[in-house]
N, C-alpha and C positions, 0 to 999 in steps of 0.2 A: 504494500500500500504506500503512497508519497505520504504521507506522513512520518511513515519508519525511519524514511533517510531526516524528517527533522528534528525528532526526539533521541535518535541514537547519540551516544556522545556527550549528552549534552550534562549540564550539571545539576538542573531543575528536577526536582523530585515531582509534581504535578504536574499534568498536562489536561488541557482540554480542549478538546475536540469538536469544532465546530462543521453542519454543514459535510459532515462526513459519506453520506451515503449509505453507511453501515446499517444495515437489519441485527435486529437483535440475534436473531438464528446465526448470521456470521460470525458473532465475537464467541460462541461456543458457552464456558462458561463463565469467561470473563481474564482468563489467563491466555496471554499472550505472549510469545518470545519473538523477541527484535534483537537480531545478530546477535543470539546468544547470550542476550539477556533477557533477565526476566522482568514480565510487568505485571500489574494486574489492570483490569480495566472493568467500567460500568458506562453501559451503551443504553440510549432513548432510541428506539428506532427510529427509521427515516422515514419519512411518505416519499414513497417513489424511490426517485433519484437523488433527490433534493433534501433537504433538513438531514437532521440527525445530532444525536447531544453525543460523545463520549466525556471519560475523565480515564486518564492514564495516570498509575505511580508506581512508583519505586518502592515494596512492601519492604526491604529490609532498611529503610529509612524512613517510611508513612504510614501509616494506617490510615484507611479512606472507608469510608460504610456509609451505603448511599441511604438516605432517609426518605426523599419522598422524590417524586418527578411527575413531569406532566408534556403536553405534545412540544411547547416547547422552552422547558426548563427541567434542571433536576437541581436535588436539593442532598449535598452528602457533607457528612462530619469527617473534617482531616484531622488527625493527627501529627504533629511531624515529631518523632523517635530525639531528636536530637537535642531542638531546642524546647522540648517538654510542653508542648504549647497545641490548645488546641483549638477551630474555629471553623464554621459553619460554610461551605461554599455554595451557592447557586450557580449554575454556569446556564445561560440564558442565549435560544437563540432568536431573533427577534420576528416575530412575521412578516409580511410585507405591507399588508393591507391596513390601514388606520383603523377601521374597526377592531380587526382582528389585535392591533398593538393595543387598543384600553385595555380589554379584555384581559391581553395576560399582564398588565400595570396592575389592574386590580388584585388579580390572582396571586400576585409575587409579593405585593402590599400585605395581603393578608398573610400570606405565608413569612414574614422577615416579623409579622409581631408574633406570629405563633413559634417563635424560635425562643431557646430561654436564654443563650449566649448572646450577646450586642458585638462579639468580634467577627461580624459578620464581615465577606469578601463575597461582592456580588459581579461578575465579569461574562463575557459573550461576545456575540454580533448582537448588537440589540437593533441594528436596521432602522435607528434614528439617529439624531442630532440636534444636540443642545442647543446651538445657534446657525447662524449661518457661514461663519466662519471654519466651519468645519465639513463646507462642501467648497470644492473648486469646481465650474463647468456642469453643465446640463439643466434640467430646469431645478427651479427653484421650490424645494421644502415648503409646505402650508406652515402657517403659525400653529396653528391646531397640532401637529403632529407635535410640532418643538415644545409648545408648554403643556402638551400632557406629558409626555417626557420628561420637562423638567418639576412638573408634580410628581410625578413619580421621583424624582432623586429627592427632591426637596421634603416631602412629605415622611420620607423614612430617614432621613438625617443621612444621606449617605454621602461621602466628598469623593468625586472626580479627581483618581489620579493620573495627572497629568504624565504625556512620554516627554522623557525629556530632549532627544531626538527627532522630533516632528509630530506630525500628529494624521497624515494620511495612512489611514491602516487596509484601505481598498479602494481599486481602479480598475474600472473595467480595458483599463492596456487597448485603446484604441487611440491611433494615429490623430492628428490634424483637430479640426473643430471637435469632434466626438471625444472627447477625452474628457473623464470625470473620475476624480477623486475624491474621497470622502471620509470622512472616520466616523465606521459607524461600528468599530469595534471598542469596545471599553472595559477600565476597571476602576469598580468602586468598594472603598472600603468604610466600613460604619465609623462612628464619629467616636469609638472608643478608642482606635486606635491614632486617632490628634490626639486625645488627651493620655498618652498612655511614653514609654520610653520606647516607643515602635517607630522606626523610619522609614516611612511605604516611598518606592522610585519605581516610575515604569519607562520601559526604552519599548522600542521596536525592530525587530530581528529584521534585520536584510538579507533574509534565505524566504524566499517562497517561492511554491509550485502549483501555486493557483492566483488567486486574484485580490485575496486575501494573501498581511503579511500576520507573522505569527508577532506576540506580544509577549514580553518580560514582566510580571512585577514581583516583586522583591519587597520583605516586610523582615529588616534587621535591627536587633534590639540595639541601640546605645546610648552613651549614658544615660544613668539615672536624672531627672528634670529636678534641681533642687531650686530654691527659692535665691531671688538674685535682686539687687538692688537696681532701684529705677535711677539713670544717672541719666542729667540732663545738664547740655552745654551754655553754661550761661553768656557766654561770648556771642552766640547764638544773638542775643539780643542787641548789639551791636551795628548789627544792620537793619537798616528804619523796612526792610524789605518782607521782612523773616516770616512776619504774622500773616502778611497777604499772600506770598507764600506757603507757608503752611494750609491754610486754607483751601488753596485750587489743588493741593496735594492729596487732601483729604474728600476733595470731590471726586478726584482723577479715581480715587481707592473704590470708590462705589463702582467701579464696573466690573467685581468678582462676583460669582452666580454660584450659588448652592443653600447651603444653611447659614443661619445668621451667623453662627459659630465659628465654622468656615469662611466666611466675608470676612467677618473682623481680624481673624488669624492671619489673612493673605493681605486685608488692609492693612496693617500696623508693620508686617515686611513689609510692603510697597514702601509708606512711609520711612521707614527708618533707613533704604536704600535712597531714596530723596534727600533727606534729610543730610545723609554718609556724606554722598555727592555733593552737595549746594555746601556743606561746608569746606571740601575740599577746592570748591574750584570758589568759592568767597573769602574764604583765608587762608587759601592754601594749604601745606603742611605745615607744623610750626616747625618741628624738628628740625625740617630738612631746610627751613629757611636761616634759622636760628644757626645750625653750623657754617652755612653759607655766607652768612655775617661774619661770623668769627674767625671764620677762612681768608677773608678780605681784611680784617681787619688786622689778622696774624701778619699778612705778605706787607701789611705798610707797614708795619715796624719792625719788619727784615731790610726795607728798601728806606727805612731812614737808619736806620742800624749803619747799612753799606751807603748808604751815599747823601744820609742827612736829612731834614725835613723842605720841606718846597710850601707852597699856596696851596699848590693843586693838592698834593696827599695831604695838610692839613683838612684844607675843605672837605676832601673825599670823606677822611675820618672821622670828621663832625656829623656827617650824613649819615654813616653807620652806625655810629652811636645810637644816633637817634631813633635811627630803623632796631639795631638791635633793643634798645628802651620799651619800643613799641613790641616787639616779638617775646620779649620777658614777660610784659603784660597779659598778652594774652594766653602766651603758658601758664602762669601763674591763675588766672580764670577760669583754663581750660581744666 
């Protein structure tokens, strides 16, 4: 199967299986060998040709035990053996039809509060899109599709992790005007794991052999989140600019989409990288200015040392003083 050649090898203990074609009568009883390794696996049949759920893992690293499924979603409990941790997956695959997408919105809704664990990881082709920026070419996505979709994320608190490597996950790979690309593959995980020492990152694999590319996410523990002081630059205020500034910075933050939780967590980065920047490029560095001074002001009293004082390296000296005076300042502030 093409699939084999993209799970062999590889280091990820989950896989799942989108769109696969597979009938349940094909996967046997759910054991599978790929070049000599062994897998276990749990299959949703296909209609047709078309649809199909799997989940592939690695049993002497996973435990995976499928809990519930439907035409098109399943619902199983992972394990992973290593890092002792364990959490609920749905692997969704989306219909095509807007009708048919509320439908299983609702189904999936009900099923994430019938779960008793909140480290839920919800991922697919869900065959929607949260805005418009996330199709290139062909016609244009209904509203209707996009905010029932983003009711659905938003209603069960779940955050969109983002690939940090692009974000088109399928292209129907035709030449000239007909070309469209879309991501309408995704991973989201419940809002336990922001508040938690967990760091979710998703990339996307540039190996595939269909039209769909496969997707990475990654949920590795570090450090522990201890309690830190709020430290604010009061130099900051120095510039008559700062506060009108800050303000359009704080408008600009309002264009993150999910949970309220999730906005404010991505607003307060946004800000504090504004923030980073506008002091570097309004006061520059101090350090690096401060040695720079003192760099200048070392070489005039080598060159009056060797050849005596002048106008000119008086004058010059009086000016670094006074810059260096200024850069003390605001050290001392900062």
């Amino acid at each position: 199967m093409e699939w084999e050649k993209q799970v062999n090898g590889q280091e990820n203990r989950v896989f799942e299986i989108l769109n696969s074609g597979i009938g349940c009568g094909d996967a046997g009883s759910g054991e599978l060998q790929v070049e000599s390794i062994d897998w276990e696996g749990v299959f949703q049949e296909a209609n047709g040709s078309a649809g199909g759920l799997g989940i592939l893992w690695k049993p002497d690293s996973v435990k995976v035990n499928l809990s519930k499924k439907g035409e098109n979603w399943m619902i199983c409990n992972v394990y992973s053996i290593r890092e002792n941790l364990e959490f609920p997956l749905i692997n969704v695959y989306g219909p095509s039809k807007t009708a048919d997408k509320t439908k299983v919105w609702n189904i999936l809704t009900n099923k994430i509060k019938d779960l008793i664990s909140d480290r839920v990881v919800v991922a697919g082709d869900f065959n929607a899109l949260l805005d418009l920026d996330e199709k290139k070419g062909g016609l244009r996505m209904t509203n209707k599709v996009m905010d029932d979709f983003r009711d659905f994320v938003e209603q069960n608190q779940l955050v969109d992790v983002k690939t940090k490597n692009g974000q088109y996950t399928w292209t129907n790979r035709t030449i000239k005007f007909a070309n469209i690309s879309e991501r309408l593959d995704k991973q989201f995980i419940g809002e336990y794991w922001m508040g938690s020492s967990f760091q979710a990152e998703a990339c996307i694999l540039p190996v595939s052999l269909s039209d769909h590319f496969p997707m990475e996410l990654k949920l590795s523990e570090g450090l522990p989140k201890g309690k830190c002081s709020y430290k604010f630059l009061s130099m900051s205020w120095r510039d008559g600019e700062f506060l009108s500034n800050l303000e359009w910075w704080w408008k600009e933050s309002n264009k993150f989409r999910g949970t309220p939780s999730f906005c404010f967590v991505k607003g307060m980065k946004f800000m504090k990288e504004k923030i980073k920047r506008w002091n570097r490029d309004c006061f520059k560095n101090i350090f690096e200015e401060k040695s720079q001074i003192e760099e200048a002001l070392l070489q005039i009293n080598l060159d009056t040392i060797l050849r005596g004082i002048t106008n000119d390296t008086f004058m010059r000296e009086q000016v670094l003083k006074e810059e260096l005076a200024e850069v003390l300042l605001r050290e001392e502030i900062f």
